[in-house]
VEXPA-269736 format. One record per residue (C-alpha): residue in one letter; x, y, z. Coordinates in Angstrom, 2 decimals, padded with zeros to 5 digits. Each point is the difference from the previous one (the first is absolute). Layout:
# VEXPA-269736
ATOM,residu,u,v,w
ATOM,a,X,Y,Z
...
# end
This chain:
# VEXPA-269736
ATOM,residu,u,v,w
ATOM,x,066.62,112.54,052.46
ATOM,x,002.38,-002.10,002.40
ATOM,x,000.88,-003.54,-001.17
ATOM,x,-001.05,-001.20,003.43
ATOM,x,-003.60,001.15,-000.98
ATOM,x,-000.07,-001.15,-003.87
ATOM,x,000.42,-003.78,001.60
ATOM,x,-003.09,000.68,002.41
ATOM,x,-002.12,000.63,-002.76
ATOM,x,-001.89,-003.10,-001.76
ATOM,x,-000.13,001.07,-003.16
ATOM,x,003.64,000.24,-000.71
ATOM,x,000.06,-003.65,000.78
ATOM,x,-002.65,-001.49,-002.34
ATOM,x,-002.62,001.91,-002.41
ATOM,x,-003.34,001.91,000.85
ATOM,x,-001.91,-002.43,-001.56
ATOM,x,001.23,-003.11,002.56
ATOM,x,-000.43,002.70,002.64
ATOM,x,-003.30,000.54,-000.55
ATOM,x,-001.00,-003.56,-000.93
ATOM,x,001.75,-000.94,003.58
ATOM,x,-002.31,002.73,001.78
ATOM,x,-002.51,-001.01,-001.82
ATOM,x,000.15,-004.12,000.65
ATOM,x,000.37,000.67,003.44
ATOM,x,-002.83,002.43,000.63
ATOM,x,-002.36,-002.33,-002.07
ATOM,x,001.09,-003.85,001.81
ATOM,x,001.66,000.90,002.94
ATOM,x,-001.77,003.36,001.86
ATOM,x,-003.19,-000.72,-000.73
ATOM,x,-002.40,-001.84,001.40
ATOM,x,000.15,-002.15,003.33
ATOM,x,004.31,000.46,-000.17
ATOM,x,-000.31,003.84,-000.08
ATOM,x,-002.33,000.39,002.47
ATOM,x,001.95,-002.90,002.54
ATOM,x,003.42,002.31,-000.98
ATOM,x,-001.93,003.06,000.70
ATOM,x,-000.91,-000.83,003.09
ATOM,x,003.22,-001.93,000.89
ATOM,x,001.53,003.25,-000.69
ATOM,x,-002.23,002.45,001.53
ATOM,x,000.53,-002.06,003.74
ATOM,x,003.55,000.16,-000.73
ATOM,x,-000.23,003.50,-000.30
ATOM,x,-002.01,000.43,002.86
ATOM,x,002.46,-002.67,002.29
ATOM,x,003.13,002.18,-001.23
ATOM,x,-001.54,003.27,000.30
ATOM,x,-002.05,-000.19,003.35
ATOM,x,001.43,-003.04,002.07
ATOM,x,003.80,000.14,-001.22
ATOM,x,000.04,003.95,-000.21
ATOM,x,001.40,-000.44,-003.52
ATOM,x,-001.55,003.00,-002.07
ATOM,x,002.30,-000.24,-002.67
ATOM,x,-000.77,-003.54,-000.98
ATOM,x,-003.81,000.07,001.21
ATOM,x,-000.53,002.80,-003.07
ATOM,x,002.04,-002.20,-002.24
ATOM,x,-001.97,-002.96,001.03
ATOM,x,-003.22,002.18,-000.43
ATOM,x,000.77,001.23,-003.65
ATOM,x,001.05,-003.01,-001.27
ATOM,x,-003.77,-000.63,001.54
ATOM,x,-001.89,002.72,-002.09
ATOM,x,002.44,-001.06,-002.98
ATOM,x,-001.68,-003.75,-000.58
ATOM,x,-003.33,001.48,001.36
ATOM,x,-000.59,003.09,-002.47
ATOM,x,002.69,-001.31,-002.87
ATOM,x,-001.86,-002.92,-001.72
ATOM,x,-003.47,002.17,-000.33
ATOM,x,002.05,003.15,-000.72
ATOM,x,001.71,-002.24,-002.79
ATOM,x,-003.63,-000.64,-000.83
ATOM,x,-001.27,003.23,-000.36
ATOM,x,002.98,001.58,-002.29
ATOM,x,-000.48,-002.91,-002.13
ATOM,x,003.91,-001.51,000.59
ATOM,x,-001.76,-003.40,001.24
ATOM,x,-002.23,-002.47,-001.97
# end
């Protein structure tokens, strides 16, 4: 694997245990509740301004996954049993 790629990844940086306890932490405090839902939908009109008004595809589809990512991640955490 290229060197340039081995420094991208997180876990050659700290251990999978802090990884996961980061993930974890900030799926628990931080994207749930009244914060994930005002991100959310922060994110999904950015998505919708870049994509539609701007003509910006490429960073209305970012805009929108990072969307789906704090709506489905803290229940999917939930449901594989990663978050308490």
């Amino acid at each position: 694997m290229p060197e340039w790629l081995n420094a991208l990844n997180p876990l050659h940086h700290t251990t999978s245990d802090n990884y996961t306890h980061f993930w974890q932490i900030l799926f628990s405090t931080m994207l749930e509740g009244f914060w994930g839902r005002f991100f959310a939908f922060v994110f999904l009109l950015l998505s919708f301004w870049f994509g539609v008004r701007r003509r910006n595809v490429m960073v209305g589809i970012a805009l929108f996954a990072i969307s789906l990512v704090i709506t489905i991640g803290s229940p999917l955490l939930h449901v594989v049993g990663l978050l308490w």
